[in-house]
N, C-alpha and C positions, 0 to 999 in steps of 0.2 A: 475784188477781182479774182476770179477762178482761173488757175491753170493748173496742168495735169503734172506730174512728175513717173516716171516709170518707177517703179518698186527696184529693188535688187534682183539682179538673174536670179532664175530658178533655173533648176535642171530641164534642160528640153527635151520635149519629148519628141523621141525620133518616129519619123515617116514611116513608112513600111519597109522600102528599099534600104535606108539604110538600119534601120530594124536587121533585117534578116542579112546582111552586110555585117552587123556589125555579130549576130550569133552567127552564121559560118565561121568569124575568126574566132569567138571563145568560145561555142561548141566544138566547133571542126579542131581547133587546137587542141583542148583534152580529150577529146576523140581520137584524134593521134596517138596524143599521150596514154590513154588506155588501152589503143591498137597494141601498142608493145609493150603495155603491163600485164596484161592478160597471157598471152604467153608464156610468159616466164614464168608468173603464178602457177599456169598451168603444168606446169616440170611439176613442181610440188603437190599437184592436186587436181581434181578433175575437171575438165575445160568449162563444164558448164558452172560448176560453184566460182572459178575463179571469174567467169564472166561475170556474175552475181555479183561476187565483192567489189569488181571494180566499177560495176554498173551503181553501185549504192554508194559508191565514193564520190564517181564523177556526177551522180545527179545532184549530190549536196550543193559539190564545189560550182557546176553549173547552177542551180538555180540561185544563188547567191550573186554569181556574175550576170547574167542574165536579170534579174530585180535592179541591179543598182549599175551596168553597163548598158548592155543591150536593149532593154526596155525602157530605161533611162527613170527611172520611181523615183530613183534620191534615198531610198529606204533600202534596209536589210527586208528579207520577204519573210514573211512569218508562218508558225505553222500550219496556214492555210493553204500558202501556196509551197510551201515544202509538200506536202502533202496531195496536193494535184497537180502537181510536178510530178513525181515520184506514179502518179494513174498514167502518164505518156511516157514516164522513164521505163515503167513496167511493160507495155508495148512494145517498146523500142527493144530491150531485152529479148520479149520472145521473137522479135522479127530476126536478130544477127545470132540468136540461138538455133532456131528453125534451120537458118541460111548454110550454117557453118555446119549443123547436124545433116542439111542435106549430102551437103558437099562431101562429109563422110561418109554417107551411103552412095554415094553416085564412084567417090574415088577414096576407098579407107586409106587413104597413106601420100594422102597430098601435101605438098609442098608449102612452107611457111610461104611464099611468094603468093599461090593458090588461097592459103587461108587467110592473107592481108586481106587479098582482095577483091575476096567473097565476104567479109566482115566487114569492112569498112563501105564497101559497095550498097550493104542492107543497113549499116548506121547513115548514111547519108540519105538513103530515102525514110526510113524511119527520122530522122532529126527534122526534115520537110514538114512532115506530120507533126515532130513536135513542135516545131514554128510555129505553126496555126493556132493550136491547143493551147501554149503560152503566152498565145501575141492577144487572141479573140477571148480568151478565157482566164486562167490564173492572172496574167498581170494587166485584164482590163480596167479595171476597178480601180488601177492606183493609177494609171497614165490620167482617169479624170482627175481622181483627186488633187494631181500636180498642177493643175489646168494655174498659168500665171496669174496672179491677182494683180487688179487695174487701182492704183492708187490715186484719191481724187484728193485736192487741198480746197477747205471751205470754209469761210470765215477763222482761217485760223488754226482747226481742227484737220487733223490728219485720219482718215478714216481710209478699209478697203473695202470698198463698193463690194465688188465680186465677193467677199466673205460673207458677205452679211446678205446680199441680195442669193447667189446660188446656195448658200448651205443652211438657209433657213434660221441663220441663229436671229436672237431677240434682235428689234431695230433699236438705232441708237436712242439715249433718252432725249435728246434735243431734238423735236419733229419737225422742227424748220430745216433741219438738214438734209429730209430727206427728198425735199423734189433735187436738190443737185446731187445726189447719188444715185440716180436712177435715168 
């Protein structure tokens, strides 16, 4: 007699909505967090290098959140996607570089209130971008890989269909097993 048993949860993988739900809150939150680390850097050094350092901070700490929160992998991300993280980090950099370099040419002695929120105004449509670029590209590849496997029981034996069927590995050695795995 064949019946099915569900496997153990795996990590699910989130929709889109709450995908981008779920990077607003740990994007958008060290986003903040750098809103007012860059500043202060800046006392000590020049606004553009200290956007740099915290730009290469928060893309770490974000693509790490983002692999194993927001995209939902189950995995630390490796350095592939550190690494194509860091091509939309480097966008996002010269877009609040640009924004805040205009804003001192338009008014050299503007107000920290002014420079929040002409900064945070160009990280927030830049991170839009990075949504995309991380949702469609860096961490497409592992939302399949998570794909849940379908545990089937059969004469006895415990096999998973979906391993053996999607990822092409060798079929089982018992060939009577395989019309009920399929």
């Amino acid at each position: 007699m064949e019946s099915q048993r569900p496997s153990k949860p795996s990590p699910s993988t989130p929709g889109p909505l709450s995908s981008f739900a779920r990077f607003v809150v740990c994007g958008g939150g060290v986003g903040l967090l750098s809103s007012a680390a860059v500043p202060l850097l800046a006392a000590a050094m020049p606004w553009v290098l200290a956007n740099a350092l915290i730009t290469v901070a928060s893309t770490l700490l974000c693509t790490e959140l983002h692999a194993l929160f927001t995209f939902g992998t189950g995995r630390r991300p490796g350095w592939r996607q550190h690494l194509q993280s860091s091509g939309s980090a480097a966008a996002a950099y010269l877009a609040t570089t640009a924004a805040v370099l205009v804003l001192h040419a338009v008014q050299p002695s503007p107000t920290m209130l002014w420079e929040q929120a002409v900064y945070l105004t160009a990280s927030g449509l830049a991170g839009i971008g990075r949504f995309l670029v991380l949702r469609l590209f860096v961490f497409a590849e592992r939302r399949k890989e998570t794909a849940p496997a379908v545990r089937v029981q059969s004469r006895g034996a415990l096999s998973t269909a979906a391993g053996v069927l999607s990822t092409g590995a060798q079929r089982p050695a018992y060939p009577a097993m395989l019309p009920s795995l399929m």
